[in-house]
C-alpha positions in Angstrom: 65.4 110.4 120.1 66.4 110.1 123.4 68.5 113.0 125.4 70.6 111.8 127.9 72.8 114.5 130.0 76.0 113.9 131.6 77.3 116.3 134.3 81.0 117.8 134.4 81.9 116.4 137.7 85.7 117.8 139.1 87.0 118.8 136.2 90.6 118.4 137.7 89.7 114.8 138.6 89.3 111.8 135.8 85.8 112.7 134.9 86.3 114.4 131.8 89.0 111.7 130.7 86.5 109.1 131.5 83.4 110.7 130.0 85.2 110.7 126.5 86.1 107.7 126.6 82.5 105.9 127.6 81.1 108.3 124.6 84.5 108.0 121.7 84.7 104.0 122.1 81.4 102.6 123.6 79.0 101.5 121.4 75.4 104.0 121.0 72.1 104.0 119.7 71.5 106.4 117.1 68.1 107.3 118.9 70.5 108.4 121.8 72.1 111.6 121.9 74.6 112.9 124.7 74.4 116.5 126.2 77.4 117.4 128.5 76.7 119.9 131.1 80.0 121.7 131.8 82.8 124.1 129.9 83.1 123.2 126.3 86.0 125.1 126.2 87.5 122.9 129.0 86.6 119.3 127.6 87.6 120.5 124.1 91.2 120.9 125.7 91.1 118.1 128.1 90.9 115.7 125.2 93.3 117.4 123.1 95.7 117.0 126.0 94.7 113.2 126.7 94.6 112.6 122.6 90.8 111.5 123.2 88.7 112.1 120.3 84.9 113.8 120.5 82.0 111.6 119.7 79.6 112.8 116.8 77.0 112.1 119.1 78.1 114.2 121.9 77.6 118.7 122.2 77.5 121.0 125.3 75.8 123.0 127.5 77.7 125.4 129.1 77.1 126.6 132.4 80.4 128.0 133.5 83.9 127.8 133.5 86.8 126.4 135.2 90.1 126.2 135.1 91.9 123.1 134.6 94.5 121.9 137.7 94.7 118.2 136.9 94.4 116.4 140.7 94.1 119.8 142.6 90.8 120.8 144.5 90.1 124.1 143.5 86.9 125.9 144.6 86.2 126.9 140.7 86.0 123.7 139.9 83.7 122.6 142.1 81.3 125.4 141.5 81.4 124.4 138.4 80.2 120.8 138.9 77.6 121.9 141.1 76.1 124.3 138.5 76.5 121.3 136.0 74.3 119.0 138.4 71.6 122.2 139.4 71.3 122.8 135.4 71.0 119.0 134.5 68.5 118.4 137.6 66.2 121.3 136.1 66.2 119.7 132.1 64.9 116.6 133.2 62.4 117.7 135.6 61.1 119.6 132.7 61.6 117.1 129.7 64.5 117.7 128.0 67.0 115.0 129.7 65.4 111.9 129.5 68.3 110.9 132.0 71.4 112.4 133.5 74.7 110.5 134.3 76.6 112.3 137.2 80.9 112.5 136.7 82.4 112.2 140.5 82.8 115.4 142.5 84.9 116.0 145.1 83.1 116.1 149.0 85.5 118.6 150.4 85.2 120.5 147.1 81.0 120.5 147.6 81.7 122.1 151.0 84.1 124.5 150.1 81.5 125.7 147.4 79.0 126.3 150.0 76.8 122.9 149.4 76.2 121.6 153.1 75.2 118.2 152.2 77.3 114.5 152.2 76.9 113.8 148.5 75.0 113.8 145.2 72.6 111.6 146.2 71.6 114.3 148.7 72.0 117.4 147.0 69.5 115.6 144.0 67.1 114.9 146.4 67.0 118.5 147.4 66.7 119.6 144.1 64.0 117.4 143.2 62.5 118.0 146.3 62.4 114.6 146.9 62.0 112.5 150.7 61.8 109.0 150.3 65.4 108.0 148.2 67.9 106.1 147.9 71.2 104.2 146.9 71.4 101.1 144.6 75.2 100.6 143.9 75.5 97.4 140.7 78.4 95.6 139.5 80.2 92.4 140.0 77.2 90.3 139.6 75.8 92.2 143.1 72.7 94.7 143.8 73.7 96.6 146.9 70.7 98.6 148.5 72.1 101.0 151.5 70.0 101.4 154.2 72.5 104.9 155.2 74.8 106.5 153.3 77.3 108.9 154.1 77.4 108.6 157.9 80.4 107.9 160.6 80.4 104.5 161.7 79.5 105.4 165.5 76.4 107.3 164.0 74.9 104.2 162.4 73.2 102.2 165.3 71.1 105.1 166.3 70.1 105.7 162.2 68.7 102.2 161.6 65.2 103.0 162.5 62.0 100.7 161.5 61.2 103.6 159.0 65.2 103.5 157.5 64.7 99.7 157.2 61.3 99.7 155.7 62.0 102.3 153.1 65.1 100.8 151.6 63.2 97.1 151.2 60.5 98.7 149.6 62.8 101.1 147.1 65.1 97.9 146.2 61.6 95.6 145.5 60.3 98.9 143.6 63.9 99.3 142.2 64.5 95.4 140.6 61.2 95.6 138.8 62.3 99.1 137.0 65.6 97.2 136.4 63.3 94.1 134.9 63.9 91.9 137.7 61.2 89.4 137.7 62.1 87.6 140.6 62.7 90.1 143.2 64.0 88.8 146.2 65.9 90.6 148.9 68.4 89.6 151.3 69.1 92.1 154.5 72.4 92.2 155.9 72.0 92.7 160.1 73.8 95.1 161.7 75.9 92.5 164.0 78.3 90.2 163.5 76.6 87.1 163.3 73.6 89.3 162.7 73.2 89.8 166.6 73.6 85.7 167.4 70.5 85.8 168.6 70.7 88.6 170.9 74.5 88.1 172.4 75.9 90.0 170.3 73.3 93.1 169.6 69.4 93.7 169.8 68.8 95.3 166.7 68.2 92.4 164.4 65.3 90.9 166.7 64.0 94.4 168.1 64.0 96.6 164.3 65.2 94.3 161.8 63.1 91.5 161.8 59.8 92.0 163.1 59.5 95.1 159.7 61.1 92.2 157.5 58.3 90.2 158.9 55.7 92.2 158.4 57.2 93.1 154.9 56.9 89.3 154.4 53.9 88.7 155.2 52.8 91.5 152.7 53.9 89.1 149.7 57.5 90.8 149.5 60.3 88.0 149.3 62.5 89.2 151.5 65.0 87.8 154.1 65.1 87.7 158.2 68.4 89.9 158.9 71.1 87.4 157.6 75.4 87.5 159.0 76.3 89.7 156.1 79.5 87.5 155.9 77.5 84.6 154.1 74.6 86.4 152.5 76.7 88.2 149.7 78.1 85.1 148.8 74.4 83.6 148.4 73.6 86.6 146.2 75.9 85.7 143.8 75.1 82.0 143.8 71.6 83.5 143.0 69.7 83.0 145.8 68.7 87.2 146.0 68.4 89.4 143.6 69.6 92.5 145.7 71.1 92.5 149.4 69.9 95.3 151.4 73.2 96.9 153.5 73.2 98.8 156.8 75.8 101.1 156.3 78.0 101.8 153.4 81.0 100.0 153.7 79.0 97.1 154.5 77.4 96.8 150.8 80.0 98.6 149.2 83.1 96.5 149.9 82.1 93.5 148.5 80.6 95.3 145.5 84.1 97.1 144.6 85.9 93.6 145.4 83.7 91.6 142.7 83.2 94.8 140.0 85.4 97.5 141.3 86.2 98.9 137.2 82.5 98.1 136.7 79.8 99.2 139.4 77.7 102.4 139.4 75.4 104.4 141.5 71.6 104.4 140.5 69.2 106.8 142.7 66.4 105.0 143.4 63.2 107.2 144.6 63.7 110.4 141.7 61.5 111.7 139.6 64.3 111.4 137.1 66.5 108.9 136.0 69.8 109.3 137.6 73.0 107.0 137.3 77.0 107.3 138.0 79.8 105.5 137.8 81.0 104.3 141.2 84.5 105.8 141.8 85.7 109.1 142.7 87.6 111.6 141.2 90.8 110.1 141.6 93.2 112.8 141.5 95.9 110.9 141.7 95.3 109.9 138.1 93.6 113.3 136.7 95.5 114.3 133.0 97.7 111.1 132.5 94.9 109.8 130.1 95.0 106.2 131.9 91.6 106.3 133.4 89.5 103.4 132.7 85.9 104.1 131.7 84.2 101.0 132.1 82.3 102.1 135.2 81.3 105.3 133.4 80.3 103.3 130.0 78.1 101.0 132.3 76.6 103.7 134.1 75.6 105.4 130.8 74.2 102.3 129.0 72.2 101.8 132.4 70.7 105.5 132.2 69.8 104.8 128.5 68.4 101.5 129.3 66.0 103.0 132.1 65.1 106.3 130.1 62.9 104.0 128.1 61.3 102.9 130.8 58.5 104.2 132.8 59.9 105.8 135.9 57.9 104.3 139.4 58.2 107.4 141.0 56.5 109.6 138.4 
């Protein structure tokens, strides 16, 4: 039997709503069972209101409560989320998760509660106490490796570093073969238009991007020279790469959500644990009308499933 947890996320956001859904109509394993890491009390009302019935397969684990402001950011509730995430972090490192799918929080919300960092991906790392990470964002026939994350555009250029580049190569090669990729080739978006034109329109490709990439290849690993990132998504989903390698996040993450924006999700690469999550927010906008699709959350469970029967490369 497998145990796969599933945090909370912003209760006043769609996470609940969407969480139900995945679990009440998707399609499980009876060697798979679901632990929600939350309020009870609160999901138990949330899906009376919505009409959404419980899954046999699904019980809780409460770690505090919250109360329920569909759409508003409310400190509660993101104290709440956090102590979901904290609780769920410490099961798997000790062995009773085999897995833990993450519900959106808010990043205002995080702040407000007192967690100073950008994200999940972050705060997971911390509690994990892990260094070398990452972001793999699937969907839409695409497997978007970010080389940053959560920064301001004008911060990039001075992030992408030899060591930045390197790292997210290597996680996305490691990353395809826990995914069962066989043929794990890699395609590296520059970080100029034109992917620097050959020095007229930036240095960075021919000064950090390709000479790592070339030393990368020359190591075996079938990976690209910085490509225009215009062209090279389009060639990943023709099939000529298995995964494209992004600078920043808008970079890899735009044409993920245009090709699979109900489907993609969030897997951490680098853990000691498996970690997925849908790839949305909380939407707020939507939170209590019960019109949330759960696609992205179905997908992002069946993938933490998937990989919890699989030997983890960073164990």
């Amino acid at each position: 039997m497998k145990h796969v947890g599933i945090t909370i996320g912003d209760v006043n956001g769609i996470g609940v709503e969407v969480i139900l859904k995945a679990l009440a109509y998707g399609r499980w394993s009876p060697e798979t069972e679901f632990v929600l890491l939350g309020s009870e009390a609160l999901v138990r009302k949330q899906a009376e209101a919505m009409g959404i019935p419980l899954s046999r397969r699904l019980r809780f684990h409460d770690v505090g409560e919250a109360v329920w402001h569909p759409g508003r950011l409310r400190v509660d509730a993101s104290r709440l989320a956090v102590a979901a995430i904290e609780e769920g972090v410490k099961q798997a490192l000790i062995g009773q998760l085999d897995g833990l799918v993450t519900a959106p929080v808010n990043k205002l919300g995080f702040q407000r509660a007192g967690v100073d960092v950008p994200g999940h991906t972050e705060l997971l790392a911390a509690l994990t106490q892990t260094s070398r990470y990452g972001m793999m964002l699937v969907g839409g026939g695409l497997r978007v490796m970010l080389a940053t994350r959560h920064l301001p555009l004008k911060e990039v250029p001075g992030a992408i570093t030899k060591e930045v580049v390197r790292e997210a190569v290597e996680l996305a090669y490691e990353g395809l073969a826990w995914l069962g990729v066989d043929q794990r080739s890699i395609g590296v978006c520059g970080l100029n238009p034109h992917a620097g034109d050959g020095g007229a329109l930036g240095l960075e490709e021919k000064t950090i991007l390709n000479p790592v990439l070339r030393a990368l290849a020359k190591k075996g690993m079938p990976v690209s020279m910085a490509l225009p990132a215009d062209t090279l998504f389009h060639q990943a989903l023709r099939g000529e790469y298995e995964a494209v390698v992004a600078m920043y996040h808008d970079q890899g993450l735009a044409p993920l959500k245009m090709m699979g924006f109900d489907e993609g999700i969030n897997l951490t690469l680098g853990l000691p644990i498996v970690r997925t999550s849908p790839d949305h927010g909380t939407a707020f906008g939507l939170a209590g009308e019960g019109m949330a699709s759960a696609k992205s959350m179905r997908e992002a469970i069946r993938l933490a499933v998937r990989l919890a029967n699989r030997k983890n490369p960073w164990i």
